[in-house]
N, C-alpha and C positions, 0 to 999 in steps of 0.2 A: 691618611691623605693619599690620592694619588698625584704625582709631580709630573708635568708634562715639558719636555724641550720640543722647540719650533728652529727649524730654521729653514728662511726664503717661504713660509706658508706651509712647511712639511713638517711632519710628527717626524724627529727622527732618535727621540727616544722617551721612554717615562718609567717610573719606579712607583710600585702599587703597593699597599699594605693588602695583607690574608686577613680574611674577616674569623677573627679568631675570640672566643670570650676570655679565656685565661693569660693570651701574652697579644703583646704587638709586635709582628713578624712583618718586615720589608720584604717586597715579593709580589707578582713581580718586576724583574728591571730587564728591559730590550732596549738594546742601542743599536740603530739602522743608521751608523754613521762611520767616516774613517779614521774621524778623531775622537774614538770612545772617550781616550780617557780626560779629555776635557769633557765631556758630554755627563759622564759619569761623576765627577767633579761637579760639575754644577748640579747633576739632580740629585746628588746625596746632601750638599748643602741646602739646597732649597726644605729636601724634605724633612732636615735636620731644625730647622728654622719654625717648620709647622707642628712639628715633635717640640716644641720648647711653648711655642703658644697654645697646644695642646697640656701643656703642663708635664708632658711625658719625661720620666725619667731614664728609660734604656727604650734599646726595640732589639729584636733580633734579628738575626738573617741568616741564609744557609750558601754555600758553593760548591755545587754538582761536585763529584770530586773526577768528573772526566770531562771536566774545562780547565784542564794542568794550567794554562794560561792567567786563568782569574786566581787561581789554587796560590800559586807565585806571585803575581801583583801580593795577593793578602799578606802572604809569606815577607816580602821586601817593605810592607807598610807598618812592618809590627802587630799584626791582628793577630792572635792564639785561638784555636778553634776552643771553643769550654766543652764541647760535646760534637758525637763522632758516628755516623750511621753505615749501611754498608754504601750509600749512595751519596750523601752530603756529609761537609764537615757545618757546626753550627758555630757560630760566632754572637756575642754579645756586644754590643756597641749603648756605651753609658755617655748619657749625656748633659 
């Protein structure tokens, strides 16, 4: 699924799945807002919501590892990366 947030008539953020045949990979996600982490918040639920009516049981996702920023949120939420590249760490999120 793609998730799209609006607000006042404006796109200011949406979260995409990779068209992938062997996994489901969330990606990508752009927030043009100053309250990301509501924004992010709601389009992780939502897109959680279409992963569940999809019947989907996990998805994955990756975070640049020189967005120290998102690196930390993950870190403070309890997320463990399961796998580790020279450029993302990858995380599994079961649902």
């Amino acid at each position: 699924p793609v998730v799209v947030a609006e607000r006042k008539g404006k796109i200011v953020g949406f979260l995409g799945t990779q068209d992938r045949p062997d996994m489901v990979v969330a990606g990508p996600l752009e927030i043009k807002s100053k309250v990301k982490a509501f924004i992010l918040k709601s389009l992780v639920e939502t897109y959680e919501e279409f992963m569940k009516i999809f019947k989907m049981k996990e998805y994955l996702f990756s975070v640049d590892k020189s967005q120290g920023r998102w690196v930390e949120q993950m870190n403070k939420l309890g997320f463990k990366p399961f796998d580790e590249t020279d450029e993302c760490l990858w995380y599994k999120r079961i649902l």
